[in-house]
VOGU-3710 file (C-alpha; in Angstrom, 3 decimals, decimal comma):
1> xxxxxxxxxx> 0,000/0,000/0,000  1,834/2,852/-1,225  -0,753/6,070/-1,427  1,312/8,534/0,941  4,011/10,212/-1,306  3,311/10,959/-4,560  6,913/10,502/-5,659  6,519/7,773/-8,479  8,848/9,954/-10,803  11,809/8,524/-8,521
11> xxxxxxxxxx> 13,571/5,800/-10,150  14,835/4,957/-6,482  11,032/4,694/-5,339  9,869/2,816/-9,052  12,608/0,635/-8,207  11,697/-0,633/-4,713  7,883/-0,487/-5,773  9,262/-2,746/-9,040  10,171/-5,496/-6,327  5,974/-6,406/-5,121
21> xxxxxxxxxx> 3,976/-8,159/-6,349  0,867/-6,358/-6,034  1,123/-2,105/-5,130  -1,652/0,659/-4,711  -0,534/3,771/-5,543  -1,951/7,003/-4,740  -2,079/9,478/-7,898  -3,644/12,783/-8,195  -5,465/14,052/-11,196  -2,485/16,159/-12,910
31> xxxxxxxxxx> -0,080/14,665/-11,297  3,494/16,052/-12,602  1,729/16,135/-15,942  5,491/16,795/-17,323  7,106/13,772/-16,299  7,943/11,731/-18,957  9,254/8,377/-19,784  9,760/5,691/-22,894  7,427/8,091/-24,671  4,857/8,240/-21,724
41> xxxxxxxxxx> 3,998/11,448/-20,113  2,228/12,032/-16,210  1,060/9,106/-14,205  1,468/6,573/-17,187  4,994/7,286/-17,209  5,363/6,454/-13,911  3,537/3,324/-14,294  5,031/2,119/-17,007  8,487/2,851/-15,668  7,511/0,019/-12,609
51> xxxxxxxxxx> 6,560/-2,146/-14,463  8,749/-1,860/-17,306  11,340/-3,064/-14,417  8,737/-6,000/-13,410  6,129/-6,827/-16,163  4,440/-9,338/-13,750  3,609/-6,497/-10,897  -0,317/-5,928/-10,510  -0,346/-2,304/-9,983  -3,683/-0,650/-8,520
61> xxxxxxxxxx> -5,242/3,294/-8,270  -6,663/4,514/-5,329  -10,295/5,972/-5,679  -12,801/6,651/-2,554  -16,475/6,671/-2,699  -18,115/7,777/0,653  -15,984/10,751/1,844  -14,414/13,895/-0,157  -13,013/17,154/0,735  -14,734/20,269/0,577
71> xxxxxxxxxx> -13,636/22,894/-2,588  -12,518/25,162/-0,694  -9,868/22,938/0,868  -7,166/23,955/-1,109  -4,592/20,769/0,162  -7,130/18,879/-2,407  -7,551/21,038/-5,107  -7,418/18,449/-7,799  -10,087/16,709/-6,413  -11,988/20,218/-6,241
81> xxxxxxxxxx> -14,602/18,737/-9,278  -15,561/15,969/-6,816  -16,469/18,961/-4,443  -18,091/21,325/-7,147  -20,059/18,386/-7,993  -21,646/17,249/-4,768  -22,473/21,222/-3,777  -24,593/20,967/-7,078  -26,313/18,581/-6,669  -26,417/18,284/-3,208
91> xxxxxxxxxx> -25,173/15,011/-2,440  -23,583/15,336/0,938  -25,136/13,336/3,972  -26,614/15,602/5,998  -28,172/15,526/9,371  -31,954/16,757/9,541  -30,859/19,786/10,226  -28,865/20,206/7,072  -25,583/19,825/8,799  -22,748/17,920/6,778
101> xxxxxxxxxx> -21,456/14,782/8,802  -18,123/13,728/9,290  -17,408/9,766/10,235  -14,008/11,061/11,451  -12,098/14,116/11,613  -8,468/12,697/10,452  -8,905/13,583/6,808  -10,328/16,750/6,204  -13,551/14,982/4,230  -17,009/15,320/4,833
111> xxxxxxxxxx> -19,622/11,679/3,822  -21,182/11,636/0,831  -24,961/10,008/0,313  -24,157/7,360/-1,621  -27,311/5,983/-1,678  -30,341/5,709/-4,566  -32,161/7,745/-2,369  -30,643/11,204/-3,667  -31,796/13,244/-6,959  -30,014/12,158/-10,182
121> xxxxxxxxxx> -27,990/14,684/-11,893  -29,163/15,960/-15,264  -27,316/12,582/-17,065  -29,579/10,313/-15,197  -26,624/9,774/-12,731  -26,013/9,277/-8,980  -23,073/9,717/-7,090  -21,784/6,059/-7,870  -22,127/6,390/-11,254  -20,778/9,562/-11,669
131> xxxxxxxxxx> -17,734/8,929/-9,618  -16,813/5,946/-11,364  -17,042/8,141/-14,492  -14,820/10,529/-13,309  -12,231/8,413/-12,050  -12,285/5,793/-14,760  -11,397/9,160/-16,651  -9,067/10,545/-14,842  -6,814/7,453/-14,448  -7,840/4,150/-16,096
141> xxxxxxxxxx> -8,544/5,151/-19,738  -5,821/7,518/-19,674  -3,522/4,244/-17,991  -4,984/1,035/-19,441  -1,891/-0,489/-17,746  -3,515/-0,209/-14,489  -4,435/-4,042/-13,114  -6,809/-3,062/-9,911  -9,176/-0,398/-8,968  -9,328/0,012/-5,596
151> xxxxxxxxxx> -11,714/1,232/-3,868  -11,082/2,447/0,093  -13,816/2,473/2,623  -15,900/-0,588/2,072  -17,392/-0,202/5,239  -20,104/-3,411/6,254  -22,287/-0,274/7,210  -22,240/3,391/7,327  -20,477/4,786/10,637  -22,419/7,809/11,122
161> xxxxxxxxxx> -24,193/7,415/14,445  -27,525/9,810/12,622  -28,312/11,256/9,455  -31,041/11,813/7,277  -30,306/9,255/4,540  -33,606/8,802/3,158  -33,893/12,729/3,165  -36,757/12,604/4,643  -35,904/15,611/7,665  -35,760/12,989/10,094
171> xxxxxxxxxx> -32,388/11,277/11,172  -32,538/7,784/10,719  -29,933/5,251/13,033  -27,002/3,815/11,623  -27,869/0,228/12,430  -31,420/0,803/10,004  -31,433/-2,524/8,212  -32,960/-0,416/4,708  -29,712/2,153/5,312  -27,402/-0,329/5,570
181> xxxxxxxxxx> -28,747/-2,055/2,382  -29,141/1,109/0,627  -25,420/1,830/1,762  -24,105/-1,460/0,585  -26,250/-0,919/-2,719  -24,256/2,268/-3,275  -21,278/0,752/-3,103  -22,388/-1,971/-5,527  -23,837/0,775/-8,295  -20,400/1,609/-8,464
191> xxxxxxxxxx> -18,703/-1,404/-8,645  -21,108/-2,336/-11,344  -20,301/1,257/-13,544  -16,909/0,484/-13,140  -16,426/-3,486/-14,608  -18,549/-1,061/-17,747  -16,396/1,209/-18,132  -13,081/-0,784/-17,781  -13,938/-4,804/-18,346  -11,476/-6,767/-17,268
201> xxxxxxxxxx> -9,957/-4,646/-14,474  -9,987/-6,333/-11,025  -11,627/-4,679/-7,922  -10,463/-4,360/-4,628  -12,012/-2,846/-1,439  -10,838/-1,939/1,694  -12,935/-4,055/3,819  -13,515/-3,914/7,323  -15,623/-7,053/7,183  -15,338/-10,647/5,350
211> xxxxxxxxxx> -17,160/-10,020/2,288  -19,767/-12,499/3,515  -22,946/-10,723/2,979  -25,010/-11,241/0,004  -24,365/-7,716/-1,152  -20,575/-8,120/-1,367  -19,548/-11,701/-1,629  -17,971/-12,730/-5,051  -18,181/-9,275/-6,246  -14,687/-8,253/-5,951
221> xxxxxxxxxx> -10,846/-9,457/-6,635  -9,620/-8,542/-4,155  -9,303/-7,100/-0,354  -7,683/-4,991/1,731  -7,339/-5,924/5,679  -6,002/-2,834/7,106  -3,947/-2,750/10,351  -4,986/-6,727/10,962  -1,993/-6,247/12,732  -0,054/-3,679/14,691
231> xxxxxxxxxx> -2,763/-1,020/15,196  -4,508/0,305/18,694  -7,715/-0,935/16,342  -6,428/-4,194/14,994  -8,170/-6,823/15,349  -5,811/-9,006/16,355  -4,873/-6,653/19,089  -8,712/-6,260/20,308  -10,135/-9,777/19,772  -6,949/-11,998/19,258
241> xxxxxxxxxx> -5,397/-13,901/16,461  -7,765/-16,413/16,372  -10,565/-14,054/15,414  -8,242/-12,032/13,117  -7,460/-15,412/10,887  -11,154/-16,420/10,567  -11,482/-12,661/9,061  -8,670/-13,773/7,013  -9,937/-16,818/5,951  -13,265/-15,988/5,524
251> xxxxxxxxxx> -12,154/-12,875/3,249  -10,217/-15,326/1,244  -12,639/-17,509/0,359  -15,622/-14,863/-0,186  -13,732/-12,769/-2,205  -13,766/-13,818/-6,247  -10,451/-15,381/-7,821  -7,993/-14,331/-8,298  -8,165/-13,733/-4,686  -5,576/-10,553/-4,368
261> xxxxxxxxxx> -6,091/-10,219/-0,705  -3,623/-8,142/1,215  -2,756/-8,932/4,973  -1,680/-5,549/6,266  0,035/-4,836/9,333  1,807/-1,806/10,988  4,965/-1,912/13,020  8,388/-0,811/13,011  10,613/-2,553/10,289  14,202/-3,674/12,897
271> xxxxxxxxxx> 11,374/-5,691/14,464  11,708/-8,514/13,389  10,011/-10,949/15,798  6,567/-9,236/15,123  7,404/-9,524/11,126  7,813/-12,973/11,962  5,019/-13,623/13,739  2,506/-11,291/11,242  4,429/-12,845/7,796  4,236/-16,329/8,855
281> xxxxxxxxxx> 0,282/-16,172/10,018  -0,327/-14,679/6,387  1,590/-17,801/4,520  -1,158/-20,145/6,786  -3,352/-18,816/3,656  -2,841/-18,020/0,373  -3,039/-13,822/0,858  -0,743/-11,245/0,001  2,008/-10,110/2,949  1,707/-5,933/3,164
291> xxxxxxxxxx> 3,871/-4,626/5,739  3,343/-1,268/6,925  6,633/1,303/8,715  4,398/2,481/11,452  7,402/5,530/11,137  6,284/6,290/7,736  2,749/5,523/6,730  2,656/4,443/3,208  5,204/5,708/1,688  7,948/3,566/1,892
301> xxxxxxxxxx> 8,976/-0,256/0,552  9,780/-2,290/3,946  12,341/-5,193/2,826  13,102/-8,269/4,552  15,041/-11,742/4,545  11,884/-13,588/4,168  10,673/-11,936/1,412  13,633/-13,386/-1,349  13,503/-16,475/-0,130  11,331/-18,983/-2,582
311> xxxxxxxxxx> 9,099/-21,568/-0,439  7,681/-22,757/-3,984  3,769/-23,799/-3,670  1,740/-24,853/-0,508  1,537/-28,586/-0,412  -1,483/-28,345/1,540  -4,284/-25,694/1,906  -5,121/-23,369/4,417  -4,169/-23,611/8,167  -7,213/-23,131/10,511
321> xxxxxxxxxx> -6,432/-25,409/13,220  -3,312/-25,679/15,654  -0,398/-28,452/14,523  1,143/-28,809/17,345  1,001/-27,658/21,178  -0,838/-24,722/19,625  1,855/-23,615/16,947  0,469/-23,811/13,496  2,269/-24,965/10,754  2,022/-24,854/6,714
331> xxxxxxxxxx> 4,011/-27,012/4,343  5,271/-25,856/1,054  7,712/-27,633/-2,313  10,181/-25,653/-0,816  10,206/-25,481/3,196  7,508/-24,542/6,142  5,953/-21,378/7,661  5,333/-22,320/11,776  3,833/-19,280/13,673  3,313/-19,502/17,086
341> xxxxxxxxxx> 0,366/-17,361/18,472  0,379/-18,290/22,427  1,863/-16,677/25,384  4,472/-19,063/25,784  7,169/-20,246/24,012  6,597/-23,759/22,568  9,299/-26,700/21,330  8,172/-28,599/18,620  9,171/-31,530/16,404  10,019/-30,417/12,367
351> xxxxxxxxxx> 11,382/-33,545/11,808  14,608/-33,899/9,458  15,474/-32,339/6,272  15,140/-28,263/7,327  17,068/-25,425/7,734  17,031/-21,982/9,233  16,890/-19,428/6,391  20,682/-17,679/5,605  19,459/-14,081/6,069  21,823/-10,576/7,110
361> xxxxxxxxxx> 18,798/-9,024/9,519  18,272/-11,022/12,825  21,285/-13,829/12,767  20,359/-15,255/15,707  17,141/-16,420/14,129  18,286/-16,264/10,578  21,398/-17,966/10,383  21,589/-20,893/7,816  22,181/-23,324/10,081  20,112/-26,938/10,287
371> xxxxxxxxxx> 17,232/-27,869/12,115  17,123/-31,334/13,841  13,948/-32,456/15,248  12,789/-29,823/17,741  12,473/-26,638/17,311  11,426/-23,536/19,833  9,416/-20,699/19,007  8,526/-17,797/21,163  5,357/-16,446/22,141  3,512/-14,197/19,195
381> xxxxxxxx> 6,371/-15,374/16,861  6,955/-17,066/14,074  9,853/-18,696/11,675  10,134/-19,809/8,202  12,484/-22,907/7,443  13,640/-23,990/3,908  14,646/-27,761/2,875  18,127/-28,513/3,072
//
């Protein structure tokens, strides 16, 4: 996840970007319009340039359907249309007294009604629909080399405590079963304008659920599970690792192939027992590993041992119950992922054949050397192992 600086037009940045497998960027309509490359100009340029250096990356574009900033927020200005256009046609959420509502207050963005129940423009258009036209403008015609459109904020329901959705003058509760399905719908019309407008593309939502209701399941590509890991909110940290790897599993499996789900979690890159412990419960499924420097948002390209080591396919499928003394294991063509989620550390038996990966960041874990038998894991850590 790499929306927080805009500098794509460094080939230092392209080339640590060049290294994923799957990145979100973060453009800007306009952005460095100059910039130029292989015949390219603006933000095809800089995608080209990535993947140019890695033709099998699956690079995505950021777009955001409940919130925007107001016009005269001048940080935003390129998104100022998005602004002009909901004044006209009055498409914020409002309260019943006509005040705008805010979910939160970290962005500078004010919720939109996403819902069928507002006025349609002159073009027969909603919000939805007339977002997705913008943006597929704005970025994916422009950049058919984009892979994913991704979508942030694919909330399960809305998270404003009151507001008049329905605009009827009267505030109606956030846990409404016809808002929430009107919400959901929203998201959905847009969804739907988008596979229209760009066929093909894949989808991917920032989802703080596991795609399971009817509304959502299958629809998308992919899915984003934002600080799983490493947050004050994660769920891991709030309702334990158990419940954080159904929400992983489940997301996996309701999500429609090719299943480009990304396990995010924040923390500080030198430590390297919680990388452990976070990388090896992602490889007991078949997601996508998205570490996050806590120091610098996303902007950066976190690198570790693990990550150029080749573990070849899982021999078996996903992990959801405990191997051994409560350490759970995966085996692939090429070694084993063990993670071991208790408070304690445990010893268990690997058998023969294994070794420690050779790795320059934490020798003392990391040092090449052979595993026989038994092996000990800390608490809330975890280890991969190679065959040799």
């Amino acid at each position: 996840m790499n929306i927080g600086e805009k500098n794509y037009d460094d080939p230092n940045y392209q080339k640590a970007l060049s290294r994923l497998d799957v990145a979100i960027l973060g453009f800007y309509p306009g952005w460095r319009s100059s910039y130029s490359y292989g015949g390219y100009t603006g933000i095809q340029a800089a995608v080209k340039a990535i993947k140019d250096r890695n033709p099998n990356i699956l690079l995505g574009q950021y777009t955001i359907l409940n919130e925007a900033p107001l016009a005269s927020n001048s940080k935003y200005s390129a998104d100022a249309d998005k602004a002009r256009k909901l004044d006209n046609e009055n498409w914020w959420l409002r309260k019943a007294d006509g005040s705008m509502t805010r979910w939160t207050s970290g962005f500078d963005a004010y919720d939109i009604n996403l819902t069928a129940f507002t006025r349609k423009d002159a073009q027969g258009k909603q919000w939805p629909q007339w977002l997705a036209e913008r943006d597929y403008n704005k970025y994916f015609k422009p950049v058919p080399q984009f892979d994913i459109w991704y979508f942030d904020n694919v909330f399960e329901k809305n998270r404003i405590t009151d507001a008049d959705w329905n605009l009827d003058r009267v505030n109606d509760k956030n846990g409404d079963a016809k808002m929430i399905a009107a919400h959901r719908a929203g998201h959905v019309a847009e969804w739907r304008r988008a596979r229209e407008l760009r066929s093909g593309i894949m989808l991917m939502g920032n989802m703080d659920h596991d795609v399971s209701m009817p509304e959502y399941k299958g629809k998308m590509e992919g899915a984003f599970l934002e600080g799983a890991m490493g947050k004050s909110w994660s769920m891991e940290k709030n309702k334990g690792w158990a419940a954080m790897m159904t929400w992983y599993h489940n997301t996996m499996i309701n999500t429609a192939a090719p299943k480009i789900v990304g396990f995010n979690v924040w923390g500080k890159p030198t430590d390297y027992r919680f990388f452990r412990y976070a990388f090896a419960s992602t490889l007991m499924d078949d997601g996508y590993f998205s570490f996050t420097d806590e120091a610098k948002g996303y902007s950066s390209v976190p690198w570790f041992d693990e990550y150029d080591v080749s573990l070849g396919r899982p021999v078996e499928g996903a992990q959801t119950k405990a191997w051994q003394k409560g350490v759970y294991r995966r085996v692939y063509e090429k070694g084993m992922a063990l993670v071991n989620p208790t408070g304690s550390s445990v010893t268990v038996n690997v058998g023969s054949g294994y070794k420690r990966i050779a790795g320059n960041q934490d020798r003392g874990v990391n040092n090449g050397q052979a595993v026989s038998g038994n092996i000990t894991i800390p608490a809330k850590d975890g280890i991969v192992l190679v065959k040799g």
